[in-house]
Structures are given as structure tokens and as C-alpha cells.
C-alpha positions in Angstrom: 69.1 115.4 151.7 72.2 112.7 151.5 72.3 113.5 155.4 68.7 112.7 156.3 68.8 109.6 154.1 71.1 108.2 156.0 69.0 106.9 158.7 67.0 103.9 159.2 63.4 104.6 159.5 60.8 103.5 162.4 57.0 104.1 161.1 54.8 104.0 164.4 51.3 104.0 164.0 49.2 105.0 167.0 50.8 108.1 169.6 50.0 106.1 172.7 51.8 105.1 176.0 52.6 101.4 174.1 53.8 102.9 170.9 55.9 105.3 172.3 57.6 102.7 175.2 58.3 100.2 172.0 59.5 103.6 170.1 61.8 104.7 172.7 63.2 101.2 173.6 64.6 100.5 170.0 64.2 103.8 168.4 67.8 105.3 169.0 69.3 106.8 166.0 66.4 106.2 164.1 63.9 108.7 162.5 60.9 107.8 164.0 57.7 109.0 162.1 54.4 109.1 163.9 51.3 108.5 162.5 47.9 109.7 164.5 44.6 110.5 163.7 44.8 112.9 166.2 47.8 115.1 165.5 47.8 116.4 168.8 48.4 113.5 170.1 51.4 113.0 167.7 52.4 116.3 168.4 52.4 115.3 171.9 54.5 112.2 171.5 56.8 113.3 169.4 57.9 116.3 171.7 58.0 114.0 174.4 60.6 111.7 172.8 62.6 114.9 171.0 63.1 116.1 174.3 64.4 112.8 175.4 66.8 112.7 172.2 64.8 110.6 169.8 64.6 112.2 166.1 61.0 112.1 165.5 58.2 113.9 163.5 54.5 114.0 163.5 52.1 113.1 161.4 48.7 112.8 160.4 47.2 109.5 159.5 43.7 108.0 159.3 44.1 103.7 159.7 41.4 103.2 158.4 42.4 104.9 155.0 44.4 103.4 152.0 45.3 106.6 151.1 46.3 107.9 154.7 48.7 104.9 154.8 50.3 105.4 151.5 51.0 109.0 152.2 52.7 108.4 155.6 54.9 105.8 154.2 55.7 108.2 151.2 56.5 110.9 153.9 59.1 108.1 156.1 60.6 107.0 152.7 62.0 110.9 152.6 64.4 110.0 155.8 65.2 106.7 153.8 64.4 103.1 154.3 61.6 101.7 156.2 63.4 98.9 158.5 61.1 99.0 161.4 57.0 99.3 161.8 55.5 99.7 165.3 51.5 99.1 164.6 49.9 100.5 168.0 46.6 102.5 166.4 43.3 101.4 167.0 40.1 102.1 168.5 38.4 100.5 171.7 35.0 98.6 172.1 33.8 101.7 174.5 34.9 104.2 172.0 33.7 103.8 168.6 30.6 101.6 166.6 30.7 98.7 165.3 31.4 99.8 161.8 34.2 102.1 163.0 36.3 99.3 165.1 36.0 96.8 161.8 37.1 99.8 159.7 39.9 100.8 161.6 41.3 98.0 163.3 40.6 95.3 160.9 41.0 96.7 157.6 43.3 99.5 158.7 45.6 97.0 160.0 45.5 94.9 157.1 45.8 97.9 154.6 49.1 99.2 156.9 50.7 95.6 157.1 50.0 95.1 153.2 51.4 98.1 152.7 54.6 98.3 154.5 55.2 94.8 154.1 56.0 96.2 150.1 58.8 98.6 151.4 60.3 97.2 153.9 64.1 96.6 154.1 65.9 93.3 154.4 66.7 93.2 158.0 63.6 94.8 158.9 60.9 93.6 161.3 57.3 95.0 162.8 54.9 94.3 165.5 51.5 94.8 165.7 49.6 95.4 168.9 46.6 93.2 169.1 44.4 91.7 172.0 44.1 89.5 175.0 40.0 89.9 174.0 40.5 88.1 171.2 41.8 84.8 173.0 38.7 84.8 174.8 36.6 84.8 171.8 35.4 80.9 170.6 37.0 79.3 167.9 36.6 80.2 163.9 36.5 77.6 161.4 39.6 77.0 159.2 38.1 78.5 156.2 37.1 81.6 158.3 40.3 81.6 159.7 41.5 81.4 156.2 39.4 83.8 154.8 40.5 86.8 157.9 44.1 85.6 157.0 44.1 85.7 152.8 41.1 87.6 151.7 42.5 90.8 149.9 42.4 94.0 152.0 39.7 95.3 149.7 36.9 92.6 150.1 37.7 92.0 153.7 34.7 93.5 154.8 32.4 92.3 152.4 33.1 88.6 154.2 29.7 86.8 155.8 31.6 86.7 159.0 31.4 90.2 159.2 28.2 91.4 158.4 25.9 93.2 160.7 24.4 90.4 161.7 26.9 87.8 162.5 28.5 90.9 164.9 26.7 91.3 168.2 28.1 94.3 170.1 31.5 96.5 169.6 32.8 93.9 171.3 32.3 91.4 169.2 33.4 93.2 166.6 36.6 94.3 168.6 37.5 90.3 169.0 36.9 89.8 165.8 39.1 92.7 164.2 41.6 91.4 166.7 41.6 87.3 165.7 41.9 89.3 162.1 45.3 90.9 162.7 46.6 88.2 164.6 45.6 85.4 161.0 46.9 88.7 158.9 50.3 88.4 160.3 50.5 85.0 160.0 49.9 85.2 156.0 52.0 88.7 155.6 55.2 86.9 157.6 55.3 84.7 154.2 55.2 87.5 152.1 57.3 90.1 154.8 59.9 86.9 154.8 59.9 87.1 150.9 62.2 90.5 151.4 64.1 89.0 154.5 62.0 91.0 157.2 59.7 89.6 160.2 56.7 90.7 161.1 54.6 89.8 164.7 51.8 89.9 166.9 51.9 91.1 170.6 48.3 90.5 172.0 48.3 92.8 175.7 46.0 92.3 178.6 44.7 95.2 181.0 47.7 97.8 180.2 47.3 100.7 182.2 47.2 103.7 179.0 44.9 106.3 178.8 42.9 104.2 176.5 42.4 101.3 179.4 41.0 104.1 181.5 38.2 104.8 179.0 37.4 101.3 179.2 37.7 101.4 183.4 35.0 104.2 183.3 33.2 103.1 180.5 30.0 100.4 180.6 32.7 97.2 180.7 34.5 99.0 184.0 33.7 96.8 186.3 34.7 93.6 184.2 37.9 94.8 183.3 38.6 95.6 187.2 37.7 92.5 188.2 39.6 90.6 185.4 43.2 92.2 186.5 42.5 92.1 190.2 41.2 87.7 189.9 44.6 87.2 187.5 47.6 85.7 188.5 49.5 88.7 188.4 46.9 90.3 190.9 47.1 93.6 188.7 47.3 95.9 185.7 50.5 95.5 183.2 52.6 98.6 182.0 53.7 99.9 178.6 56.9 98.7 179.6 56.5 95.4 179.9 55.0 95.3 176.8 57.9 97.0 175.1 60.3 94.1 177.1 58.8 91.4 174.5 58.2 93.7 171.2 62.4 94.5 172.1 63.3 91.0 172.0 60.7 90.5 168.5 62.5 93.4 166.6 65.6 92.7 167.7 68.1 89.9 166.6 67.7 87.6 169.3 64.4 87.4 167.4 65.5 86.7 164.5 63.9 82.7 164.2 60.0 84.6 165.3 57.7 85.4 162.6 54.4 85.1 162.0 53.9 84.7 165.7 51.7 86.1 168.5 52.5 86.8 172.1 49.8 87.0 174.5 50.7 89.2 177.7 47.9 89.6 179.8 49.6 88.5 183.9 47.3 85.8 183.1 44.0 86.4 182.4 43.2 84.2 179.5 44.2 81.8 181.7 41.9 82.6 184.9 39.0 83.3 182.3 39.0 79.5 180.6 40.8 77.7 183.9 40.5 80.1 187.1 38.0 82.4 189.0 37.1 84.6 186.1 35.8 81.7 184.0 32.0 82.8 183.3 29.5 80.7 184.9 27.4 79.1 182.1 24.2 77.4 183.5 24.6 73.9 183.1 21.6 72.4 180.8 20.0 68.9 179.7 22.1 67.3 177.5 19.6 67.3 174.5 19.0 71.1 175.3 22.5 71.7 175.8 23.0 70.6 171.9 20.5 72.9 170.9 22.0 76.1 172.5 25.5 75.6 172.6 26.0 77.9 170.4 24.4 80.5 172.1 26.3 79.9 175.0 29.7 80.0 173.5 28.8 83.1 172.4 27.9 84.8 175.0 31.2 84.1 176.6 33.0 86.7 175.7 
């Protein structure tokens, strides 16, 4: 027992391509515990990274359960402490309802950051993989802003903002769970700083995982091919490339960046608000225009 307590700990959350190039990028000498809903998937992951040297084990974990998260970071507290948090679980617009996407990668997130954020070591750190979607979404107000950010994990979706109504598609729903976790690290880096650990944001564009080929053959294909092809980088990014910044974010050259988000999308954001992929809105009368603003904006996903 003295022996396996002697490592640090990684938790990573999600047994995906970005989890696993973040895992294996900082993850030497470290036990790496993997949390999936799938454990298959974990299964899969952590054989791939065993056989590469890594010392990992599988789990299984359900984000969008309190309980799930408590008994995964019982099971990593075994190896000893909990120093590093890799947050890459989540569900897609194309794959799941509305009510699933708030419940896992709103809440879920929040419960898993709340969570850890209690047990995690001086020295420690965390990302949390997020969205370029939700950069595209319009502006909250600061109160709502406030209320994603501070609203305990329990009554987060009971908020007005999230009802049925207020959400138009799994979309919708998918930007808003995303602008959630991006306000939610914000207010846990206060409390994560507390203990003298850091947690961040990483919000990817079109990264080419199995997950973004769900979305390339689901009803949003053709969008998503157009966006990478009409952005500056002219294409698809890799896990890699993500696992470059979350490196230098968990690492200490990072060590001033907290409560931060990184947007790494080859540009997209960009070409959506100032290049070819901005939408084309029909221009109205100005008194009109007043009227249905609103509407607009929010059809501009």
C-alpha cells in the first residue's frame, strides 16, 4: 500500500483521443485513473497507454452523477493524492437530447470541478475541455453570467435560463452547457487557488476524434465541413495540438494562468464574426430591425 501511495495521481474524465493526448503528454510516473461511462472505452484507453508505459486503470463513471464522481475520486485517493484533473467527458449536440447534454455537460462538469476542487493538492492544476460553439453563442447578461458561474451545483438546473423553453435545439443547449463550464472555472479558480492549485479552460474547434466524426455524419455535417475548410487554418485540428496548450496550463510555466480559457479553433470564431463563415442575416428596416433583433441573434449560432 506505502508503494502505491507514493504516486501522484491524474483523474481523467472522458476515454477519448483529447483526454488521452493530454494524459500521455504529462502523465509519466503518474497513476492515471480513467473515468468513462463506457468502460469499454476506458478499457480501451487505458490498454493503449499501459502498453506505452503509462500506469493507468479503468473505471466506470457516469458525469452526470454526484455519486459516480465521488466514487471515482474515492477510488484515485487509493494511489494517493489528486494533483492533476484532466476534464475531457461529455456528450455532443448530434448525440444526446437536450436534457441529457445539460445534465451531463453542464451539471456533470460543475459537480466533477466542485468536487475535485475539495481534494486537490497544493501544486495541483486541471483543465477542462470546453467549446469553440460556445464563443459563437450571443452574449449573457452579467447576472446570468453570474448565475452559470455561482449558483450551487444542485439548483443549476432549476435556473430560468435553462428551462425548456429558453433552449431551442441540442445545440443550444450544447453552447449553453459550454459558456457554463467556461463561468464555472472562473468562480472554482478562487476556491481551487484557496489550496494553491489552478484550474482552466481549453475551448477546441473541429478536432478530428471519433466524436467530430459523429458530428461530420450527423444533421450539422455539412456546417462543420464547411467551417474548418473557410478557417484560417484551411483544416481540422489534432488531439495533439490541443494537448500542446493544456501541457503548458498544467505545467509550471503556467503557473500565473487560472481561471482562464483558451479558444483553439485554427480560427473559426474568427471567420464566423469577421470572415467568410459569418451567417448572412437579412438586413431589415431599422424600426423592424429593433423589433427582431433578438430573434436574429439567435438564430446565429
Amino acid at each position: 500500500m506505502e508503494q502505491r501511495l507514493s504516486k501522484k495521481v491524474m483523474i481523467l474524465t472522458g476515454a477519448g483521443q483529447i483526454g488521452m493526448a493530454i494524459a500521455r503528454r504529462i502523465g509519466s510516473g503518474m497513476k492515471i485513473v480513467i473515468g468513462d461511462k463506457n468502460i469499454g472505452n476506458a478499457h480501451a484507453i487505458a490498454r493503449t497507454m499501459n502498453q506505452a508505459g503509462f500506469d493507468t486503470i479503468p473505471l466506470e463513471m457516469d458525469l452526470s452523477s454526484r455519486y459516480s464522481i465521488l466514487h471515482l475520486i474515492a477510488e484515485a485517493q487509493r494511489y494517493g493524492n489528486i494533483s492533476m484533473l484532466v476534464n475531457a467527458a461529455g456528450v455532443s449536440p448530434s448525440q444526446a437530447s437536450v436534457e441529457t447534454i445539460l445534465k451531463v455537460d453542464l451539471y456533470g462538469t460543475a459537480v466533477l470541478l466542485e468536487e475535485v476542487g475539495k481534494v486537490i493538492c497544493p501544486g495541483g492544476s486541471g483543465v477542462t475541455i470546453s467549446s469553440q460553439s460556445d464563443h459563437r453563442m450571443p452574449a449573457l447578461t452579467a447576472e446570468q453570467d453570474e448565475q452559470l458561474a455561482m449558483t450551487p451545483t444542485e439548483e443549476l438546473l432549476n435556473l430560468e435560463l435553462l428551462q425548456p423553453g429558453n433552449i431551442k435545439d441540442t445545440l443550444h443547449a450544447y453552447q449553453m452547457a459550454k459558456r457554463c463550464n467556461v463561468k464555472r472555472v472562473m468562480a472554482e479558480a478562487v476556491k481551487w487557488g484557496a489550496k494553491g492549485a489552478r484550474i482552466n479552460s481549453i475551448s477546441p474547434g473541429i478536432i478530428v476524434t471519433p466524436l467530430a466524426i459523429d458530428e461530420f455524419n450527423g444533421p450539422r455535417g455539412d456546417f462543420y465541413r464547411n467551417m474548418f475548410a473557410k478557417c484560417p487554418a484551411g483544416r481540422p485540428g489534432t488531439a495533439d495540438e490541443i494537448a500542446h496548450v493544456a501541457e503548458l496550463l498544467m505545467g509550471g510555466k503556467g503557473a500565473f494562468i487560472t481561471g482562464a480559457d483558451f479558444l483553439i479553433d485554427g480560427g473559426a470564431t474568427a471567420s464566423y464574426f469577421y470572415g467568410p463563415l459569418k451567417p448572412q442575416i437579412q438586413k431589415r428596416k431599422p424600426l423592424r430591425q429593433s423589433k427582431t433583433a433578438g430573434k436574429a441573434q439567435n438564430e446565429a449560432y
